[in-house]
PDB file of N, CA, C and O in Angstrom:
ATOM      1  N   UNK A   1     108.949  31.515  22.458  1.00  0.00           N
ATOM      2  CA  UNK A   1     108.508  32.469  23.450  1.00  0.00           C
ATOM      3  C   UNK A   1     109.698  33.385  23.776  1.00  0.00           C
ATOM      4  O   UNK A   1     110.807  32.978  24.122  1.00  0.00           O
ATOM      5  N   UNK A   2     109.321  34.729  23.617  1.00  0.00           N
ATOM      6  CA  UNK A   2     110.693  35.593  24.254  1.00  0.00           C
ATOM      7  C   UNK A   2     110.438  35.739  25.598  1.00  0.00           C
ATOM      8  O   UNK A   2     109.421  35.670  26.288  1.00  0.00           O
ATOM      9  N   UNK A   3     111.832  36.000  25.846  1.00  0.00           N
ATOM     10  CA  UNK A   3     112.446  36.295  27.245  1.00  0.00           C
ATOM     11  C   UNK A   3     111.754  37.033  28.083  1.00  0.00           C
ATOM     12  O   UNK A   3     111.729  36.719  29.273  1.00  0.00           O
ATOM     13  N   UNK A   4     111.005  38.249  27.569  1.00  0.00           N
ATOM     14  CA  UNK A   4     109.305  38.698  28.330  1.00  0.00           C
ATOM     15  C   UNK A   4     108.440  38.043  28.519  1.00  0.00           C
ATOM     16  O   UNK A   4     107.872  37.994  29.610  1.00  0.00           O
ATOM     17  N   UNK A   5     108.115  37.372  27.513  1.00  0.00           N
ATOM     18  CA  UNK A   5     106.690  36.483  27.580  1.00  0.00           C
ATOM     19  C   UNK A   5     107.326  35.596  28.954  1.00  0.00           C
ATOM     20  O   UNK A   5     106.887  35.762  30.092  1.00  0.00           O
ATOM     21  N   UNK A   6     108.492  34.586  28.591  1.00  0.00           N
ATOM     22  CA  UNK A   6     108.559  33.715  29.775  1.00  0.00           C
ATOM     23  C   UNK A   6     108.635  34.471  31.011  1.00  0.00           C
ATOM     24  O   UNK A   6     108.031  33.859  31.892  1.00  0.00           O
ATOM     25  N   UNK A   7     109.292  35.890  31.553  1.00  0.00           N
ATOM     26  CA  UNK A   7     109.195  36.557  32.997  1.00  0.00           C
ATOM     27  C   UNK A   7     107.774  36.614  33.142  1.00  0.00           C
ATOM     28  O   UNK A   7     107.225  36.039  34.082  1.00  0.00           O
ATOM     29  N   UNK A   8     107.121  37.276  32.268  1.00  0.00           N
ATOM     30  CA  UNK A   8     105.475  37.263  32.398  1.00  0.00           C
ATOM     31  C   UNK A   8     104.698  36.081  33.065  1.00  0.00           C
ATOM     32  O   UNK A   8     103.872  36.192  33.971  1.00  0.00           O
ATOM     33  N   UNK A   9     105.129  34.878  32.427  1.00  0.00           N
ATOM     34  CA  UNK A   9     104.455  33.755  32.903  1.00  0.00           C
ATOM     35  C   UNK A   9     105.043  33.347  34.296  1.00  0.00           C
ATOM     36  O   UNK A   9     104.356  33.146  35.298  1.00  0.00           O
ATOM     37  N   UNK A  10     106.060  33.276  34.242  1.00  0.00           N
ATOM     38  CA  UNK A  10     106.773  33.108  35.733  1.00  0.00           C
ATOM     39  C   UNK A  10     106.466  33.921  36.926  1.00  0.00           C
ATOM     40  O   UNK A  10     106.909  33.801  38.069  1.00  0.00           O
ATOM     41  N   UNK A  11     105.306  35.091  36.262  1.00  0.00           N
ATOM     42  CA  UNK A  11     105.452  36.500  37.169  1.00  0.00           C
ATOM     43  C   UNK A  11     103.844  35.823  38.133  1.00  0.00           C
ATOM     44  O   UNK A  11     103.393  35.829  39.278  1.00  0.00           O
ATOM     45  N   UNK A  12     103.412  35.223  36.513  1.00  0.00           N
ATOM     46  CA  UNK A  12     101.860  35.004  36.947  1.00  0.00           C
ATOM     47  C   UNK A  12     101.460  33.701  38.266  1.00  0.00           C
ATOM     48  O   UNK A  12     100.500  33.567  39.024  1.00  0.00           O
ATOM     49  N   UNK A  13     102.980  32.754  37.999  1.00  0.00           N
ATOM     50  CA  UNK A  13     102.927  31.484  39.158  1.00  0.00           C
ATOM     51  C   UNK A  13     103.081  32.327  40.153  1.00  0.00           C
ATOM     52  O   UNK A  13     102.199  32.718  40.918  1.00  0.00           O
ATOM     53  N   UNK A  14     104.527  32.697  40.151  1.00  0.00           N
ATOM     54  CA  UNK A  14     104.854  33.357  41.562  1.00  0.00           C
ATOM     55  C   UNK A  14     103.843  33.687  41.874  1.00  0.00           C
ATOM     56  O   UNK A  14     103.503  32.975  42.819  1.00  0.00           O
ATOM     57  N   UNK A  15     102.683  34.781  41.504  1.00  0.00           N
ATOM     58  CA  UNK A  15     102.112  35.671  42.398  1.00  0.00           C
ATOM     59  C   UNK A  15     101.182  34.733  43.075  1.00  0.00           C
ATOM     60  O   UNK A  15     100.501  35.294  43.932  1.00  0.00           O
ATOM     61  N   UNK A  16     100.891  33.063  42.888  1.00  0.00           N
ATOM     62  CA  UNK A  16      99.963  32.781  43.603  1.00  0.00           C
ATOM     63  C   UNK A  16     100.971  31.900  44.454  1.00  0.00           C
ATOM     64  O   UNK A  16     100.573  30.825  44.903  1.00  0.00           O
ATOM     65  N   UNK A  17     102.392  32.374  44.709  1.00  0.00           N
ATOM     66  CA  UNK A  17     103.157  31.884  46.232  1.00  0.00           C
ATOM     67  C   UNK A  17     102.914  32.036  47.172  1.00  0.00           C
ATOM     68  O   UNK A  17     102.053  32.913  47.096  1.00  0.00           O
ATOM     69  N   UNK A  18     103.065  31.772  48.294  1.00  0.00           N
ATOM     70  CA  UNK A  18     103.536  32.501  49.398  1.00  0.00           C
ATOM     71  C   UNK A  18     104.649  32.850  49.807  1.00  0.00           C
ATOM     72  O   UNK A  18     105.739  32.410  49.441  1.00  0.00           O
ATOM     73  N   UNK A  19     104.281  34.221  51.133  1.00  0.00           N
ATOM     74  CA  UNK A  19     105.870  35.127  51.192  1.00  0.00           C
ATOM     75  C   UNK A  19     106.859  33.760  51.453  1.00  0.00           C
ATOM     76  O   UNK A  19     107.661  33.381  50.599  1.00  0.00           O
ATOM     77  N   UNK A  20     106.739  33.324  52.298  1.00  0.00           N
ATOM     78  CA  UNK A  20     107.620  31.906  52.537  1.00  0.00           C
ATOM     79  C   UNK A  20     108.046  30.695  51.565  1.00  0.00           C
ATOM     80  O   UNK A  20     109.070  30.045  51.771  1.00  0.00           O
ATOM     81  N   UNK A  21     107.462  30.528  50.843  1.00  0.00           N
ATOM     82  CA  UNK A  21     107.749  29.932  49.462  1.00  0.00           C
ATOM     83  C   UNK A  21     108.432  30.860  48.588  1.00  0.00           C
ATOM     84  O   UNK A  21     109.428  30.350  48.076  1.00  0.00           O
ATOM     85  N   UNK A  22     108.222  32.022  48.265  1.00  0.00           N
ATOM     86  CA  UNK A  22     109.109  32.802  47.527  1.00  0.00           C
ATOM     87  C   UNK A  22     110.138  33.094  47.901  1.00  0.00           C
ATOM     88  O   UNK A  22     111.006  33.308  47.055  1.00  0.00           O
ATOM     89  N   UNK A  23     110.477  33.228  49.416  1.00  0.00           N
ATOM     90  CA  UNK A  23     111.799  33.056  49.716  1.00  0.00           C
ATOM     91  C   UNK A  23     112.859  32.131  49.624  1.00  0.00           C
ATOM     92  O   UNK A  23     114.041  32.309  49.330  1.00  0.00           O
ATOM     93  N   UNK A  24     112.067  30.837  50.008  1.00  0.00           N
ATOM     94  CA  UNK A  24     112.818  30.009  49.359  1.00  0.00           C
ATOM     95  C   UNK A  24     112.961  29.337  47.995  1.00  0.00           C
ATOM     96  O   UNK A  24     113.427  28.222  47.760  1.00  0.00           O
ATOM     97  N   UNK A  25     112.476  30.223  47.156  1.00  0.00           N
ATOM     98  CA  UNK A  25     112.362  29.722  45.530  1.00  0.00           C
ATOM     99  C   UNK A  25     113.628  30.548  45.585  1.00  0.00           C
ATOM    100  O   UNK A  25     114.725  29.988  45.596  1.00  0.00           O
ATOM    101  N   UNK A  26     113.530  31.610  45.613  1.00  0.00           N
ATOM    102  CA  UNK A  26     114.645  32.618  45.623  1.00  0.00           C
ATOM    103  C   UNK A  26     116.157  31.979  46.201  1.00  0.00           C
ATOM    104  O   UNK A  26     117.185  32.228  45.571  1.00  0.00           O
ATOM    105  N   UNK A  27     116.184  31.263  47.268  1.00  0.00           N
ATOM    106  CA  UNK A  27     117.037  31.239  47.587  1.00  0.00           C
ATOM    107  C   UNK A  27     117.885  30.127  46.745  1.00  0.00           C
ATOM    108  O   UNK A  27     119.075  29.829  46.653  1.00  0.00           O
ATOM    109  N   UNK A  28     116.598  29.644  46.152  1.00  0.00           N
ATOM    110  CA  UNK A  28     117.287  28.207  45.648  1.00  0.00           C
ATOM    111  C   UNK A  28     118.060  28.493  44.110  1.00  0.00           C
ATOM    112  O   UNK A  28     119.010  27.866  43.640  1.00  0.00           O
ATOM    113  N   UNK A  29     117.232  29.782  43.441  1.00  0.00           N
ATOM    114  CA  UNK A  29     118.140  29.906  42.247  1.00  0.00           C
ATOM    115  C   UNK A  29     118.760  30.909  42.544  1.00  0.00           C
ATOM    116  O   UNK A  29     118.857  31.505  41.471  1.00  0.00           O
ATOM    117  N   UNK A  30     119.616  31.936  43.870  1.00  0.00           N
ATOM    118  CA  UNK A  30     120.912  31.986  43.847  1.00  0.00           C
ATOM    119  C   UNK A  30     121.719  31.166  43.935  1.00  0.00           C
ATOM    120  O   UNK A  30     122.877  31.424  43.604  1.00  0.00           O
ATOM    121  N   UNK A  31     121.420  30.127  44.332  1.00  0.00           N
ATOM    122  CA  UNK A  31     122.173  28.639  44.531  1.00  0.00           C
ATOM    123  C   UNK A  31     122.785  28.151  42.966  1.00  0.00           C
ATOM    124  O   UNK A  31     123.885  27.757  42.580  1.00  0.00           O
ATOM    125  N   UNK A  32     121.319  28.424  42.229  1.00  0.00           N
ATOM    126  CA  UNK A  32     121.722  27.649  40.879  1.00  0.00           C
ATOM    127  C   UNK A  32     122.631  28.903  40.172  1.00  0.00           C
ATOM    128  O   UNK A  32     123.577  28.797  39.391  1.00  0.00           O
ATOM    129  N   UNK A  33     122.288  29.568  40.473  1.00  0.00           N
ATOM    130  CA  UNK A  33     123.112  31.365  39.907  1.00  0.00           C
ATOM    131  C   UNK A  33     124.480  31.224  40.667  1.00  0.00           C
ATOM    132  O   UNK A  33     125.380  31.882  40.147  1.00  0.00           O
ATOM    133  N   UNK A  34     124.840  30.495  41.806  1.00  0.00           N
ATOM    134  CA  UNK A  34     126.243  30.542  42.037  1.00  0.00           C
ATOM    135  C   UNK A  34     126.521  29.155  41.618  1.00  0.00           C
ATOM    136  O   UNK A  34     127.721  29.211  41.349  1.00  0.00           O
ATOM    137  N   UNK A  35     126.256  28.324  41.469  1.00  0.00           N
ATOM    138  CA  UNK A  35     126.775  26.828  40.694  1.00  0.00           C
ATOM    139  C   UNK A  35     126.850  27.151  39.351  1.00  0.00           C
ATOM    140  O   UNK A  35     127.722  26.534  38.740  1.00  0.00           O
ATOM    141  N   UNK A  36     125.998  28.164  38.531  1.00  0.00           N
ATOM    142  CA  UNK A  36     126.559  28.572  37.233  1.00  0.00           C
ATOM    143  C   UNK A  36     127.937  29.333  37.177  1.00  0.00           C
ATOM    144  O   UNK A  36     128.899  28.960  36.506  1.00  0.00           O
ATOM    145  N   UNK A  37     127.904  30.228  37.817  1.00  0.00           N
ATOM    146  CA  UNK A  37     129.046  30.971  37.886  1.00  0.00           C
ATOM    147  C   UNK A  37     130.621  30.375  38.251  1.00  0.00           C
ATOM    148  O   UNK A  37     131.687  30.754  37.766  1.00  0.00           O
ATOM    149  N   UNK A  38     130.351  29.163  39.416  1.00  0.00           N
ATOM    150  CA  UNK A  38     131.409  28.331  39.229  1.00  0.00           C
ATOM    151  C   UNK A  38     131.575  27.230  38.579  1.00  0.00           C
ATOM    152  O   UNK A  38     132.300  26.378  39.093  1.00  0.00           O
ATOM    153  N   UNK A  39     131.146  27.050  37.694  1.00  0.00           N
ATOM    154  CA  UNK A  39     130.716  25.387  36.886  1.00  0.00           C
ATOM    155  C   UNK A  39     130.139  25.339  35.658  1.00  0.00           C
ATOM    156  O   UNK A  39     129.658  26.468  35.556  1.00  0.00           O
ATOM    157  N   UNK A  40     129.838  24.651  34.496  1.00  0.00           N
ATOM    158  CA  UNK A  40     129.482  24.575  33.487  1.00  0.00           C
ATOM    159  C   UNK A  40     127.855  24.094  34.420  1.00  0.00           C
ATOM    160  O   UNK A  40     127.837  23.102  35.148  1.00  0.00           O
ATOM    161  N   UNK A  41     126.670  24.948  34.225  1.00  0.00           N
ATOM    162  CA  UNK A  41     125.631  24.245  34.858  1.00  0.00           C
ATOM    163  C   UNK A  41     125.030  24.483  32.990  1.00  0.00           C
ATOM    164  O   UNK A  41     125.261  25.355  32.153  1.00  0.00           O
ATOM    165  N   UNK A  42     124.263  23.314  32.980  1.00  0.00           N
ATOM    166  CA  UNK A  42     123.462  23.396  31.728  1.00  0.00           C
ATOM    167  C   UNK A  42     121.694  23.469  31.664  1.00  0.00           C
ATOM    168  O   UNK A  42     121.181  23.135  32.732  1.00  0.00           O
ATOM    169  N   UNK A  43     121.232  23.651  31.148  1.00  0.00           N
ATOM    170  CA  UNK A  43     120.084  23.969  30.912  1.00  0.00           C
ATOM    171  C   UNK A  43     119.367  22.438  31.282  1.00  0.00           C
ATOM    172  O   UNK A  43     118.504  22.287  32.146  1.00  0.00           O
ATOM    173  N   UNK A  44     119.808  21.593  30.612  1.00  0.00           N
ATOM    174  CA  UNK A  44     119.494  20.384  31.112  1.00  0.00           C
ATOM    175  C   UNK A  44     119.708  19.599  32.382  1.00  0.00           C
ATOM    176  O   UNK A  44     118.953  18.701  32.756  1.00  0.00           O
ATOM    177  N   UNK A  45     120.575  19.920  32.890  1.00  0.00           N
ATOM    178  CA  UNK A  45     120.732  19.682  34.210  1.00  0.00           C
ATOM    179  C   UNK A  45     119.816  20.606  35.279  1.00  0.00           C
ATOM    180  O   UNK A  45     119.785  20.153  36.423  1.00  0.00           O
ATOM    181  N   UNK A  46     118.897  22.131  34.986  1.00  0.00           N
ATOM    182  CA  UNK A  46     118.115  22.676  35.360  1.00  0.00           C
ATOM    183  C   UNK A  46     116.912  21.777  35.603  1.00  0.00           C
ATOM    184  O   UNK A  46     116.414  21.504  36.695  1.00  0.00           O
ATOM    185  N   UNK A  47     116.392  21.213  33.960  1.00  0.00           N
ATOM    186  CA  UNK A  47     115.215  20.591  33.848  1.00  0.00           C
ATOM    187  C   UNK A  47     115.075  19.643  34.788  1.00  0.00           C
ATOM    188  O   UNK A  47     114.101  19.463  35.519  1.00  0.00           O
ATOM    189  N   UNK A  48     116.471  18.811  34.726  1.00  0.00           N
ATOM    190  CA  UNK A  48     116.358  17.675  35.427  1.00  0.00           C
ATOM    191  C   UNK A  48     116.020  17.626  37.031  1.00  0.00           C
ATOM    192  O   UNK A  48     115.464  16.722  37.655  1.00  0.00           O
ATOM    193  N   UNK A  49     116.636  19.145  37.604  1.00  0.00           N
ATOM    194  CA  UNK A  49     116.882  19.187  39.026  1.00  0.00           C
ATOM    195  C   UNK A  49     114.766  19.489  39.530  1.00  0.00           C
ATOM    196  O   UNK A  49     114.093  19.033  40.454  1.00  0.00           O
ATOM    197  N   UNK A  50     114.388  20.508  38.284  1.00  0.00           N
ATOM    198  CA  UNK A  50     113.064  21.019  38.452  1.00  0.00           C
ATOM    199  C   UNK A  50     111.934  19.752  38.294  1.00  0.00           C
ATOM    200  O   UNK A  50     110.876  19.687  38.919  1.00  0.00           O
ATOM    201  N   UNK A  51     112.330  18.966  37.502  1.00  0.00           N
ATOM    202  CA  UNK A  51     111.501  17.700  37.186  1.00  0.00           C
ATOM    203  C   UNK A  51     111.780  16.571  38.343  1.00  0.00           C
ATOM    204  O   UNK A  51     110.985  15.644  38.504  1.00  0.00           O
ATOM    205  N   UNK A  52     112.747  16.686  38.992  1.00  0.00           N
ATOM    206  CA  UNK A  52     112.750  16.167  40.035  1.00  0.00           C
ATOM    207  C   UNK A  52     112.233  16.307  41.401  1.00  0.00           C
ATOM    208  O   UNK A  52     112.035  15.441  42.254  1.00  0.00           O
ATOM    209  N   UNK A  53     111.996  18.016  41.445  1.00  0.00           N
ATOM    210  CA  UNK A  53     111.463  18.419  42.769  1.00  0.00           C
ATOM    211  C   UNK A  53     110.230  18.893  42.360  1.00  0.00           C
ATOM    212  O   UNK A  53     110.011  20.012  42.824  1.00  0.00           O
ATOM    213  N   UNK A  54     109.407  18.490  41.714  1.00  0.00           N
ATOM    214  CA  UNK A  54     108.358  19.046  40.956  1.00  0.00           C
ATOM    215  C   UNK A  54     107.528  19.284  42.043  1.00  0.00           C
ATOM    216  O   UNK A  54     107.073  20.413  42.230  1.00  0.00           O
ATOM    217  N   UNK A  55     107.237  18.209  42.896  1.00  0.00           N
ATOM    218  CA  UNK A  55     106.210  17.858  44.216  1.00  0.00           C
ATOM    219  C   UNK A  55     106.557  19.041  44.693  1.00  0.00           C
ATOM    220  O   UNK A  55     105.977  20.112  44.515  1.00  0.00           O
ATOM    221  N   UNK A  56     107.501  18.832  45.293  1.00  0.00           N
ATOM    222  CA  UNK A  56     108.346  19.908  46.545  1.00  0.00           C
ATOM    223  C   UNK A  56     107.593  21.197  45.713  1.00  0.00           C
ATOM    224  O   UNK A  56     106.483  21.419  46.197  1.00  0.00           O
ATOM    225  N   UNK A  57     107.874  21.925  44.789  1.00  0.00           N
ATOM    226  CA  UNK A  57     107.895  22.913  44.040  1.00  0.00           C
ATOM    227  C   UNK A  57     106.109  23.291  44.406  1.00  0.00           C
ATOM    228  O   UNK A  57     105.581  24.379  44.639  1.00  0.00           O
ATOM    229  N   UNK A  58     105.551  21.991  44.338  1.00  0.00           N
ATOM    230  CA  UNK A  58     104.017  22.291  44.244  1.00  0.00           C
ATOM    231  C   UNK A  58     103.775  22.296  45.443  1.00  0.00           C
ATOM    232  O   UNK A  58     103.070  23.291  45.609  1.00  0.00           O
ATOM    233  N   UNK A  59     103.948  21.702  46.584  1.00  0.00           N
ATOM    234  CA  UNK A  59     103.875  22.018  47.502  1.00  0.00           C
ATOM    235  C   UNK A  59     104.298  23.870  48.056  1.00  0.00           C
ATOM    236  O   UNK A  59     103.380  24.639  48.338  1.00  0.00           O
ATOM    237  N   UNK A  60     105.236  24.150  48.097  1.00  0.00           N
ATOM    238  CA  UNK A  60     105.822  25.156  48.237  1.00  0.00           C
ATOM    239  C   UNK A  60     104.779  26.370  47.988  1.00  0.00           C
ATOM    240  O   UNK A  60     104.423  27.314  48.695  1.00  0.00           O
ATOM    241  N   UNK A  61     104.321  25.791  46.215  1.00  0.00           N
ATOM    242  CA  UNK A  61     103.344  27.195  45.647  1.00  0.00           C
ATOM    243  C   UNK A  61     102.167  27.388  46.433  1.00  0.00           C
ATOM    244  O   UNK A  61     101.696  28.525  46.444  1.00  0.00           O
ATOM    245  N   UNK A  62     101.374  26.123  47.363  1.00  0.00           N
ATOM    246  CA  UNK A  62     100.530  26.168  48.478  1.00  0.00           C
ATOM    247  C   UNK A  62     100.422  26.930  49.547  1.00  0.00           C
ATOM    248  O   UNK A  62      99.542  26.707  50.378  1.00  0.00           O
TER     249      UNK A  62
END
């Protein structure tokens, strides 16, 4: 899948967020966007953090 296709699909969850859930989705990957920038963060350590809060995540999209 290219790098469009995946914003596309990501475009299509978001839109069934709410304003309050999108804020804090947002806030959470500047978080991961400044732990990359100071730290080796890996792709796998992403999965792991997202597979962990999966609930939370689904909740949130409610």
């Amino acid at each position: 899948m290219s790098k469009d296709e995946i914003k596309y699909e990501i475009n299509k969850v978001l839109d069934r967020f709410s304003d309050e859930s999108l804020t804090d989705l947002l806030t959470f990957l500047k978080s991961v966007d400044d732990k990359q920038k100071g730290s080796i963060f890996s792709t796998r350590t992403l999965q792991k953090i997202l597979s962990e809060d999966k609930d939370l995540l689904q909740k949130l999209a409610q």
